[in-house]
Structure formats: structure tokens, C-alpha cells
C-alpha positions in Angstrom: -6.6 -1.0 8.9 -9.8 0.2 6.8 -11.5 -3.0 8.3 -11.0 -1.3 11.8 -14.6 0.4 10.6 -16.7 -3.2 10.4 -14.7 -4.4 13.7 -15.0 -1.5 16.5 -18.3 -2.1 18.2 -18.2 -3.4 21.7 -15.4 -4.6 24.0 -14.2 -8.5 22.7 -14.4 -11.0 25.4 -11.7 -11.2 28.4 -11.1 -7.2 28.1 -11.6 -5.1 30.6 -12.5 -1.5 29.9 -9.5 0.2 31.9 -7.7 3.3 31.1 -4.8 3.0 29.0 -2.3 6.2 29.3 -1.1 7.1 25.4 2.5 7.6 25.1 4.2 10.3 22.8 4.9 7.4 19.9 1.1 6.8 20.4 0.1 10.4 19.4 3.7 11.1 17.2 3.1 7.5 15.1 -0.6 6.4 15.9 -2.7 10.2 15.9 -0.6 11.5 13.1 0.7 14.1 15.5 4.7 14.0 13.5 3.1 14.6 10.4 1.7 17.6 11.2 4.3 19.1 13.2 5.8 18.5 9.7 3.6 20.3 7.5 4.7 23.7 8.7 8.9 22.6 8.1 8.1 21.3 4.9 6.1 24.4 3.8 8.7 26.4 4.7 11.5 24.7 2.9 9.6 24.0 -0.3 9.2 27.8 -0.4 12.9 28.6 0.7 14.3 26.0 -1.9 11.3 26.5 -4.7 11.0 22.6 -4.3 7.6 21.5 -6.2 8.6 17.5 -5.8 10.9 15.3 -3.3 14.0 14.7 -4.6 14.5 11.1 -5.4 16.6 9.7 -3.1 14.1 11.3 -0.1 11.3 9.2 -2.4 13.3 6.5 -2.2 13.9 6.4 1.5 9.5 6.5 2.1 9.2 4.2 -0.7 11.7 1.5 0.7 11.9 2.3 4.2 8.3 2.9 5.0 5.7 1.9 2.1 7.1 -1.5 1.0 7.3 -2.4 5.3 4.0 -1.5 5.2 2.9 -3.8 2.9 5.0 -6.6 4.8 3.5 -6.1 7.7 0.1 -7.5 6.6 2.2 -10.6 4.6 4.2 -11.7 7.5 0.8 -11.4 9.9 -0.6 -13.6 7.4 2.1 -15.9 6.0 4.1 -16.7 9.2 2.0 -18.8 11.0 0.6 -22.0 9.6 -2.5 -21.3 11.6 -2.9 -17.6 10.4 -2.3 -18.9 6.1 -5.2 -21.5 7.0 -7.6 -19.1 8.5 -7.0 -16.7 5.7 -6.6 -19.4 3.2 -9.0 -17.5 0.5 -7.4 -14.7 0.7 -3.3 -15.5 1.2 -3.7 -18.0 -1.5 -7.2 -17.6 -3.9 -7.5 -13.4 -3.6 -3.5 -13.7 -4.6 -4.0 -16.1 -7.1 -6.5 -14.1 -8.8 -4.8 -10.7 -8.7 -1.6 -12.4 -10.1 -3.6 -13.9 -12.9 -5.3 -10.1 -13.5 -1.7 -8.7 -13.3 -0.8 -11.1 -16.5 -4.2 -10.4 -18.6 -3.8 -6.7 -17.9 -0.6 -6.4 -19.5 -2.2 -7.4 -22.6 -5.4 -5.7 -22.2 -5.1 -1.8 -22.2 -9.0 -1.7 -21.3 -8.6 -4.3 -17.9 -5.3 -2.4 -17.1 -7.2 0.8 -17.0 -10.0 -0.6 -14.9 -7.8 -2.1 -11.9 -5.4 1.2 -12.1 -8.9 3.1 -12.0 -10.0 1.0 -8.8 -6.6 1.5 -7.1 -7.0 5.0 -7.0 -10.7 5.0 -6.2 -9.9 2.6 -2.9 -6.8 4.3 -1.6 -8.5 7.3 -0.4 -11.3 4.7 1.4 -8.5 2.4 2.8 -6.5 5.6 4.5 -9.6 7.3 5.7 -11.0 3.6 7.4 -7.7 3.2 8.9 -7.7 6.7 10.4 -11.2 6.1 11.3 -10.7 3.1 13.5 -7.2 4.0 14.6 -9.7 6.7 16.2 -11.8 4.6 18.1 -8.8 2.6 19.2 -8.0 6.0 20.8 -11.0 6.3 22.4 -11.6 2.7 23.7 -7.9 2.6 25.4 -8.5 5.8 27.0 -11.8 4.2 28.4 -13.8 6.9 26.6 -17.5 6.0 26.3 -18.5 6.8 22.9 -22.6 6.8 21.8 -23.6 5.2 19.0 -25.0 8.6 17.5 -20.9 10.1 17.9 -19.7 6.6 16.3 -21.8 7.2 13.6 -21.2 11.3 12.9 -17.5 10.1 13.4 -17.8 7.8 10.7 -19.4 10.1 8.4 -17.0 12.6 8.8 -14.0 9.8 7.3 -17.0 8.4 4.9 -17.9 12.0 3.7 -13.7 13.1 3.1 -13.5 10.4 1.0 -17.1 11.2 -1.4 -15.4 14.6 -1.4 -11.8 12.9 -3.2 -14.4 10.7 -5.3 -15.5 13.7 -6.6 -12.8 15.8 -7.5 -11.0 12.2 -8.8 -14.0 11.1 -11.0 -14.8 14.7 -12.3 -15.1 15.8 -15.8 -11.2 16.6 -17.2 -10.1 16.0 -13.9 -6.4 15.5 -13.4 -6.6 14.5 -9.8 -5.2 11.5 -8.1 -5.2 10.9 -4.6 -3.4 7.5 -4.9 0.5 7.8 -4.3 2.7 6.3 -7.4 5.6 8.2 -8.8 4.8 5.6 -12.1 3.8 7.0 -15.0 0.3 6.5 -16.3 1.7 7.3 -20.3 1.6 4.7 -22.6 -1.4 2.1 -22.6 -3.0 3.1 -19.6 -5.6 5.4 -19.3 -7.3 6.3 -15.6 -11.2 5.3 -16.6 -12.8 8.5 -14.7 -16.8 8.5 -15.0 -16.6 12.1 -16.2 -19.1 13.5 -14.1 -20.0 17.3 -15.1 -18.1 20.0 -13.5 -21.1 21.8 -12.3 -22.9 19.2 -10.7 -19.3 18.1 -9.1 -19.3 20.8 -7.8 -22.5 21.4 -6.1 -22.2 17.9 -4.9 -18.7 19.2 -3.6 -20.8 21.9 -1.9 -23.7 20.0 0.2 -20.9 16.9 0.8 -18.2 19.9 1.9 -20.9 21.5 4.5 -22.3 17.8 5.6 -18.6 16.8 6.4 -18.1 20.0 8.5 -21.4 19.8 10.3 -20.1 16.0 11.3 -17.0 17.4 12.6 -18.4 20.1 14.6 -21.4 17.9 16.2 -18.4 15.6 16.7 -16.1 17.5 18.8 -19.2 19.4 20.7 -20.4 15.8 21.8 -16.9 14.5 22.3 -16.2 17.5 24.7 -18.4 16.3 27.4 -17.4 12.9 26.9 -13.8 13.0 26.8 -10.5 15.2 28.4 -8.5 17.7 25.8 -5.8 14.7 26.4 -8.4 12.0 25.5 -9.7 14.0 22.4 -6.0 14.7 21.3 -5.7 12.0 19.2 -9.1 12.0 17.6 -8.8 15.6 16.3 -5.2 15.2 15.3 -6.9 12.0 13.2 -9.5 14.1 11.8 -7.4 17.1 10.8 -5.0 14.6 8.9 -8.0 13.6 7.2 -8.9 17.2 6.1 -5.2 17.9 4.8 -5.2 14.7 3.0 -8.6 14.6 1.1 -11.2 17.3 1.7 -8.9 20.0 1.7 -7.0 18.9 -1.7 -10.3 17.6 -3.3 -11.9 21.2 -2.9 -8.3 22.6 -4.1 -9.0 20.8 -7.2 -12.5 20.8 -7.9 -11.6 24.9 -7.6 -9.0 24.7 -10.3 -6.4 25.5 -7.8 -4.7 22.1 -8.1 -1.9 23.7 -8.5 -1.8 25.8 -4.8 -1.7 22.1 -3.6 1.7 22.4 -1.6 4.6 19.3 -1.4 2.9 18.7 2.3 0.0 17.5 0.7 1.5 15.9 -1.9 0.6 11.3 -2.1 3.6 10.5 -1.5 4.0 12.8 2.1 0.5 11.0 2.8 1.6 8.1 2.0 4.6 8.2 4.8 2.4 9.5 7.3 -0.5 6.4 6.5 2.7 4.0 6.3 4.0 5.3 9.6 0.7 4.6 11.4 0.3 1.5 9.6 4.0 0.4 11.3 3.2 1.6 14.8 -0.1 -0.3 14.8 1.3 -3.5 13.3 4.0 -4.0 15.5 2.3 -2.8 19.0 0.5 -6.4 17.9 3.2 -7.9 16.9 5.2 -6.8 19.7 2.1 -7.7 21.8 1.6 -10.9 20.7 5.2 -12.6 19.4 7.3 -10.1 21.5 9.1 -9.4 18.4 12.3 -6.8 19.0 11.7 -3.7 16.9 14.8 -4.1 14.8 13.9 -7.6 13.9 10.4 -6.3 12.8 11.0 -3.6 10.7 14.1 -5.6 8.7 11.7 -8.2 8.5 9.0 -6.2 6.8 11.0 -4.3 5.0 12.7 -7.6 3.0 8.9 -8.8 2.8 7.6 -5.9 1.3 10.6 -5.5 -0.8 9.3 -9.0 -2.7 6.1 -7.8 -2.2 6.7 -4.7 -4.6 9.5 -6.4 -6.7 8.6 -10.1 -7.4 5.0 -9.4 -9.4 6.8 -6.9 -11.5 9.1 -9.8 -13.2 5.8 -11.2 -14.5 6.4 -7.9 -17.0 9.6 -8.4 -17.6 10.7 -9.1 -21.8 11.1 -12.6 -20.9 7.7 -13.6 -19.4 4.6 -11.7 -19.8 5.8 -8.0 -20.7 4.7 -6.4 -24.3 5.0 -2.6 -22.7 8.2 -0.7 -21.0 8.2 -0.5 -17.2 7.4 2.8 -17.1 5.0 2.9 -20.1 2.2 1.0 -18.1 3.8 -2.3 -16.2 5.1 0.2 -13.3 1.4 1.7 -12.0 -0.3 -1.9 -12.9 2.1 -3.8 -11.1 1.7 -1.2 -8.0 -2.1 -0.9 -8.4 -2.4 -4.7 -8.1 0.5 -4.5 -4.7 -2.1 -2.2 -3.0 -5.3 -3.9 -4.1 -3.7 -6.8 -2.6 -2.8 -5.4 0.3 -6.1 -3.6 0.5 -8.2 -7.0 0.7 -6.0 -9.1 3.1 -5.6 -5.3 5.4 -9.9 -5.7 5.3 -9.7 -9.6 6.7 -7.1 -9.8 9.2 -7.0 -6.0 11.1 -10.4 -6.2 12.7 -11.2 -5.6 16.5 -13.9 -7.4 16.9 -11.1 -10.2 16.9 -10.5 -11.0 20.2 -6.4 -11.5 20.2 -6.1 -8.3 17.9 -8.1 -6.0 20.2 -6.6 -7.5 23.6 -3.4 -6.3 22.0 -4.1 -3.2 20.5 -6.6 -1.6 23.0 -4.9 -3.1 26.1 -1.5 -3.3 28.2 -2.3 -5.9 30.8 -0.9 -9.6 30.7 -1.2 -11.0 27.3 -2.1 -14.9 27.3 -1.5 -15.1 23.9 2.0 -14.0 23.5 4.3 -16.5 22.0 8.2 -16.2 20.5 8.4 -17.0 16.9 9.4 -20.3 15.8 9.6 -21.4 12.0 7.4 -24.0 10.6 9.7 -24.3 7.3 13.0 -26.2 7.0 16.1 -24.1 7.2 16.9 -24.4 3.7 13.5 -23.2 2.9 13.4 -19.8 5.5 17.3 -19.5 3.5 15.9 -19.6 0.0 13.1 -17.3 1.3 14.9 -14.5 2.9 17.7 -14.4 0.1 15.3 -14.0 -2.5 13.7 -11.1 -0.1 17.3 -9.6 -0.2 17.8 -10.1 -3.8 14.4 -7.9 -4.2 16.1 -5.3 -1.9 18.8 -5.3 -4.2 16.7 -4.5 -6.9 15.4 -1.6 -4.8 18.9 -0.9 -4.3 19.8 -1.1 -8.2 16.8 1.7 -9.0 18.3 3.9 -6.4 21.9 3.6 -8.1 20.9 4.4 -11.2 18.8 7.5 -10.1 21.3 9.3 -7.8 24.5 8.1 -10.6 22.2 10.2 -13.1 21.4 13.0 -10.7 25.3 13.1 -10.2 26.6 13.5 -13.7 27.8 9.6 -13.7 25.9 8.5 -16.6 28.3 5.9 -17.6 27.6 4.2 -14.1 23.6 5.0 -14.5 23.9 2.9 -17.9 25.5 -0.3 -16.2 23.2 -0.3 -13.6 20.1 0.2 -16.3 21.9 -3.0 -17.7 21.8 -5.1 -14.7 17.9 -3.8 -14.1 17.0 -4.9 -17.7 16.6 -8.6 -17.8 14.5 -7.8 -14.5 11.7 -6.1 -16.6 13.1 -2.3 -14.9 14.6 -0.8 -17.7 13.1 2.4 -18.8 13.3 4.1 -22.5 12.6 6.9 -21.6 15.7 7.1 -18.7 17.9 5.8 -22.2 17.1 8.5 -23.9 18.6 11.1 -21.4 21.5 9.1 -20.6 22.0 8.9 -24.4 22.1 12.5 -24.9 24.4 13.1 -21.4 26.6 10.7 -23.1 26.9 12.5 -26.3 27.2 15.4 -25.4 30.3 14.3 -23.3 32.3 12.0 -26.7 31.1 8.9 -25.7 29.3 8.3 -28.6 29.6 4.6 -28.6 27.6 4.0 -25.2 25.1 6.7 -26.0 24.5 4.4 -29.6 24.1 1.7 -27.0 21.5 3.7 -25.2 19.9 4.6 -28.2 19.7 1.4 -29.4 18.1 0.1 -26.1 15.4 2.7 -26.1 14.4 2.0 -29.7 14.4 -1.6 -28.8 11.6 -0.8 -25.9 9.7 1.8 -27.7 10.7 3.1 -31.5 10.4 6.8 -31.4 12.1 9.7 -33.2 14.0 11.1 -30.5 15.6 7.6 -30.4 16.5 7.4 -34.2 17.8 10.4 -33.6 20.0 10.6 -31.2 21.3 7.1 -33.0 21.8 9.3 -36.2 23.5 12.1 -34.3 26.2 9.4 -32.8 26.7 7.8 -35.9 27.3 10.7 -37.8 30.1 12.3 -35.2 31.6 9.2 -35.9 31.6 9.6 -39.5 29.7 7.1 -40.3 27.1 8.5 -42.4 25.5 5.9 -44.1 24.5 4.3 -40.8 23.2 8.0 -39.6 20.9 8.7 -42.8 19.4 5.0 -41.9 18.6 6.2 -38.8 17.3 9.3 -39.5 15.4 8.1 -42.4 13.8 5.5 -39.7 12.7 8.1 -37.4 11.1 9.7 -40.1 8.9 6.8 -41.1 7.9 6.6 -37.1 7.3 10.5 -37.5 6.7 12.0 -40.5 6.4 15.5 -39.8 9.8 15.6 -37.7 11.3 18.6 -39.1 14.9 17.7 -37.5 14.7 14.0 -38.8 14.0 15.4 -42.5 16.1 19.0 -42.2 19.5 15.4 -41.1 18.2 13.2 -43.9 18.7 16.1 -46.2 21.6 17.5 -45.1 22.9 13.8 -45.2 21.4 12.9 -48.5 23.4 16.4 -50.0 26.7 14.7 -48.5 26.3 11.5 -50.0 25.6 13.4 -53.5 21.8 12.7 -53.6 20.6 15.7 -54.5 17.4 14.4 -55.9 16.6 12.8 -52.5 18.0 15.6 -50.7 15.5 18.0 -52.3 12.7 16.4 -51.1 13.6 16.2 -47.6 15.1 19.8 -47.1 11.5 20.5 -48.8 9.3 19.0 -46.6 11.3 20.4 -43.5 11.0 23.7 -45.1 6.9 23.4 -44.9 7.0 22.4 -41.3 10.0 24.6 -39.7 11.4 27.7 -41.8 15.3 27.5 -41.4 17.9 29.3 -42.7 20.0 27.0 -43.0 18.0 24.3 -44.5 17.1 27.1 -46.8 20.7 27.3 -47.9 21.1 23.3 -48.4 18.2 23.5 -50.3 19.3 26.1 -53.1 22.6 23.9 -52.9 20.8 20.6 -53.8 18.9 22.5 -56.6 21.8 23.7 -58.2 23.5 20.5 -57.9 20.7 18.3 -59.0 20.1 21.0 -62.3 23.7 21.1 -63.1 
């Protein structure tokens, strides 16, 4: 709805400027209003509980119930009428086109990768502050407030001026902040290109953009006052408050060194349900308005669209097409910083008010000429195809969510079936391997965690993973097998002191004690051990007698 800021000037044609009465969902969904009667609940139980982080299935439930919907409801606006796809024809099919093609040369270019990860996080904060901005002066205009161009403009800075305040402490020298919301890891080949700019002057820009954006909000609610009822201005400060909790505040937590202080209220991904929420309540009062489409029907509908939306452009890095990297060592935040940049551009083209049908049904209640049912321009066996693969895509949601709570739950055995299902879909995870290798372990099974070992090695070689392949080998006896391993994690690591203190111990087995001396040495230099201390003297003696 960031393109709300180009489109709210003047009243379209065939409106009338009448009063319009907000309901509670209006200022709950719309104003932000649920959000923060939640800050204050989930302050207090993040300090009760000593949560820093929602737990994953709670993720899960924004990410698949609210985020991905979110993005659907800009596809289906755009790709269910044949008359909307050839108005928006550069965008629904050329700006797609383009961002898929980006998608595949970024997962071979570490540099472009960077870049469109770098401009995803940039935009976000712009794209939530220009939707709060005109979601305001939706408020305004329905409520039949009169609002000078002098307040439109201090109103704008304020949103403007929150997000030069989250460029800043993003974009800052050694900065860690990131007011985008992803849970996927950055590691790996992927690098956020921040312009480095020196802490002082960040700072002190900080400083005359921090006072600048309160003196808008001030001179905004003065002039507001005599323009406007407390019930009128409501939703405007409620809007603008949200907007301090989610950038300025935050940014001047972290351009302080405070980052930390930043509580799980304020946290992306709490913003992000909050944005998603609003997103959903504006989306469907038009489509509601316009298609008289039941809620139920809407929200499955965007949710299976958004579903493909997340899922489908993340196959393009699976093993089998395009992928070179694990999910989660860079395809995971390319694939989603290409999702939002997409959903970014076609949000700018098709949410303005200065279109007539979208402001008749957004800013007004009366009689709606252009309301029509829904009726499918495909062939039935193409709408099928079309919403199976949509619930295939869920499934894959689905799939994530098994393996993450089976983990959580001690069921590792079922967490490694499921990771086997997700791997031919490009969502397996070397790093998830790795733990469910040493869960497994540790429990006997040492057959399925040399599995999981194996499958982590086979995404990324590391020595964690030639080591827990050693350590399975060798409880089975097999210790041939286990030095190979070990011996292989030592050429990926060198100066592992555990990989060399096994090879030694292994080589001193197998009646090497030549080979076994130079290993238990070179542990020795890294890690002082008692024990490999006493292998050592064992080897020497052997090797000399």
C-alpha cells in the first residue's frame, strides 16, 4: 500500500465526501490499534517466560497464516481478472520475468545476491511506513476530515523521516541492524552490502532527523486537533505511534548500542504481523467491496496464492535446477528478498487512490456500481491444476512445520523423514542434519545419524560433519571407515584439535604409531589434553620399541 503516498490527493470522480463511521475492525486491523494493545501482553510474557524469540510454531502461524496471504492478496488482485493481468501487463508478466531471471543469476553471483538482499531490506521499512502513511489518510478522507496540504505534507514527513532514521541505523558503520523480517539466515554467500557510513556522523544525522521527525508529529497533531474529533484523530495517532515502535524508536535503540534492549514486541517478525494484518483488512474491504467475496473464501484463497508465491521460486534453488548453495546458506533470504521486491513493485502499481474503483471502495460505503461475483476465465482443468499445485506449496509449508515441532519434540527420527521428503524440493538444511545427527547418536541410532551426516557433508563438507560420521562409524566398530572420516575433516580443517586428538587415537588402534604420533602431536599444540598426552607417550614407546 506504499503507493497509497503518490495516489491520496483529491476525491476520484463519482465520490461524495460523506462521513463514514469506523468500526472496531477499522481501528483493531486498519489503525493498528490490536497491535498495540499487544505490546504490553507480550512484554509481560517475554519477561515472565525470559523469551528473547517466538517459538517456531507461533512463527509459523504469522508466516503462513498472515505474511504469505499477504502477498496473495496483491497476486490474486492482479492475476484473476483478465482485464486486471492486461492493465498490469508490465508488471504481472515483465517485472516477474525479470526478478525470476535475477533470482537464477544471483544464486551464482555472491556479489548480485548481496545487492538485491541489500535492497530488500532497504525498501521494507519504505513500503510499511507508505502503507501506514496512506492507510492514514484513508482515515481521514472517510471520516470526511479536511486535511491542508501543509498537514499532508508534515504527515508525510513524519513516515518519510521514520524511515531516514531506520536507513541510518541499517546502513551504519558495523551495524548489525535489520529492519526487514526473515528468520533466513544471511551465513554463507551472502553478505548485507551496508554503505558503512561513520558512526559519528550516523549519529548526528540520527540527531537533527530524530528532532525533525518529532517536530512533524507535534505540528501534526496541534493542526489535526482543530481539524478533526479525538475519534477522527484515533486512527491517525495509533498509525503514527506504530510507526515510532517500529522504526524510530528501534533505529535510535541501535544507533545507541542498545540493540539489545530491543524487546520481542518490536521484534520484524511482530511488525511484520501487524503490517500483514492491515495489509488483509485493506485488501479484502476492496475485494469484499468490489467482488463481494465471503471472508473465508478470501483468506483460503490468499493464503494457497501466497503459499506458491513464497514456495514455487524457491525450487529454482533446488539441487536439480539452479541451486549451488544450501537453503539456508543463502537460497532462503534470496528467494524471500526477491518474494517481497516483487510484491513491493506490483503493491506500488495497483493500490493507488487516485484510482477511481479502488478509492470508491476503500473510502466509501454507499452503492458500489462496480461490484461483480467472481467468475473464472480459465477451463476447469486449468483453475484444478492451479489450485492443487497452490495446495501442494501449502504442503511444503506444512512439511517445514513437521520437521520443526518433530525436532522440538525429541522425534528426530520423524524430523529426518520429513527433511527427506523436503530435499528434492531444494528445503533441506545441513545445518538442521547436523543436530538431528548428534540427537540421533546420542540415542543408538547410529545408522540414521551416518545418514544425517552423510546428507550434511553432501550440502556443505565441514568438520563437525566428518565428525559426527567418524563418531557413528566408530561405535559401530568400524574403524577404518571412522579414521577416513576423521582424517577428511581434518583436511577441510586443519587445526581441529578433536579431528586430529580421533585420527590419533584411531591410528594407535590400528597399530600406526608413526602416523599416530603426528596427529596426537599436532592436537597437543592446539588443545593440551591429558589424555592425548597419555596416547602420545603410548605411540612413542610403541613406535621406538
Amino acid at each position: 500500500m506504499s503507493s497509497f503516498t503518490r495516489g491520496a490527493t483529491g476525491l476520484p470522480g463519482g465520490a461524495t465526501g460523506e462521513a463514514t463511521r469506523n468500526s472496531p475492525p477499522d481501528l483493531l486491523l486498519g489503525a493498528g490499534v490490536a497491535y498495540l494493545l499487544s505490546v504490553p501482553v507480550v512484554l509481560l510474557g517475554s519477561w515472565l517466560l525470559g523469551a528473547t524469540r517466538w517459538p517456531y510454531l507461533i512463527y509459523w502461524i504469522i508466516t503462513v497464516g498472515l505474511n504469505a496471504p499477504h502477498y496473495g492478496a496483491t497476486i490474486v488482485r492482479v492475476y484473476q481478472h483478465r482485464e486486471e493481468r492486461q492493465k498490469y501487463a508490465f508488471f504481472s508478466v515483465g517485472v516477474t520475468l525479470l526478478l525470476l531471471v535475477l533470482l537464477v543469476w544471483g544464486l551464482r553471483s555472491a556479489l548480485l545476491a548481496s545487492m538485491l538482499v541489500t535492497l530488500y531490506f532497504t525498501w521494507s521499512p519504505w513500503h510499511f511506513a507508505g502503507q501506514n502513511y496512506g492507510v492514514a489518510l484513508m482515515f481521514l478522507r472517510r471520516s470526511a476530515v479536511t486535511v491542508e496540504p501543509q498537514v499532508k505534507r508534515l504527515l508525510h514527513g513524519s513516515f518519510a523521516l521514520s524511515f531516514v532514521l531506520a536507513f541510518l541505523a541499517l546502513h551504519a558503520q558495523n551495524s548489525t541492524a535489520a529492519y526487514a523480517p526473515t528468520d533466513a539466515s544471511t551465513d554463507g554467500f551472502i553478505d548485507v552490502v551496508r554503505l558503512g557510513i561513520p558512526l559519528a556522523i550516523a549519529r548526528s544525522l540520527m540527531l537533527v532527523c530524530g528532532l525533525a521527525y518529532l517536530a512533524c508529529v507535534v505540528a501534526v497533531l496541534t493542526r489535526l486537533r482543530h481539524a478533526a474529533t479525538p475519534r477522527q484523530m484515533l486512527p491517525v495517532v495509533s498509525l503514527m505511534l506504530c510507526q515510532a515502535l517500529w522504526f524510530a524508536i528501534p533505529a535510535g535503540l541501535d544507533l545507541a548500542g542498545e540493540s539489545s534492549l530491543r524487546p520481542l514486541a518490536l521484534a520484524a517478525i511482530s511488525i511484520s504481523a501487524a503490517h500483514s494484518l492491515q495489509y488483509l483488512w485493506v485488501t479484502y474491504h476492496y475485494a469484499q467491496r468490489t467482488d463481494g467475496t465471503p471472508l473465508s473464501s478470501y483468506l483460503f484463497r490468499t493464503a494457497l496464492v501466497g503459499s506458491a508465491a513464497v514456495v514455487l521460486p524457491g525450487f529454482l534453488g533446488a539441487p536439480a535446477l539452479f541451486g549451488q548453495v544450501p537453503w539456508n546458506q543463502g537460497v532462503a533470504i534470496l528467494t524471500f528478498s526477491i518474494v517481497n521486491l516483487h510484491h513491493f513493485i506490483l503493491d506500488g502499481a495497483v493500490w493507488k487512490l487516485r484510482d477511481g474503483k479502488v478509492a470508491r471502495a476503500l473510502l466509501f460505503r454507499g452503492p458500489d456500481s462496480g461490484r461483480r461475483r467472481l467468475a473464472s476465465q480459465h477451463p476447469t482443468w486449468r483453475r484444478a491444476a492451479l489450485w492443487t499445485l497452490c495446495l501442494g506449496c501449502l504442503g511444503v509449508n506444512v512439511g517445514i512445520l513437521t520437521w520443526r515441532e518433530a525436532e522440538s519434540r525429541g522425534s528426530y527420527a520423524v524430523a529426518a523423514r520429513t527433511l527427506d521428503w523436503l530435499r528434492p524440493l531444494g528445503r533441506d538444511n545441513e545445518v538442521a542434519r547436523l543436530r538431528l545427527g548428534r540427537r540421533l547418536y546420542e540415542q543408538g541410532s547410529y545408522e540414521l545419524a551416518r545418514r544425517q551426516f552423510e546428507r550434511s557433508l553432501a550440502m556443505q563438507p565441514s568438520a563437525n560433519g566428518y565428525g559426527g560420521l567418524g563418531r557413528s562409524y566408530e561405535a559401530e566398530g568400524r574403524l577404518e571407515q571412522a579414521l577416513e572420516a576423521y582424517q577428511a575433516g581434518v583436511a577441510v580443517e586443519p587445526d581441529n584439535p578433536a579431528l586430529l586428538r580421533r585420527s590419533g587415537f584411531l591410528e594407535l588402534e590400528l597399530g600406526n604409531a608413526e602416523r599416530a604420533i603426528d596427529f596426537l602431536e599436532r592436537s597437543l599444540e592446539i588443545e593440551p589434553d591429558a589424555r592425548t598426552r597419555n596416547a602420545l607417550a603410548r605411540a612413542r614407546t610403541l613406535h621406538e620399541g
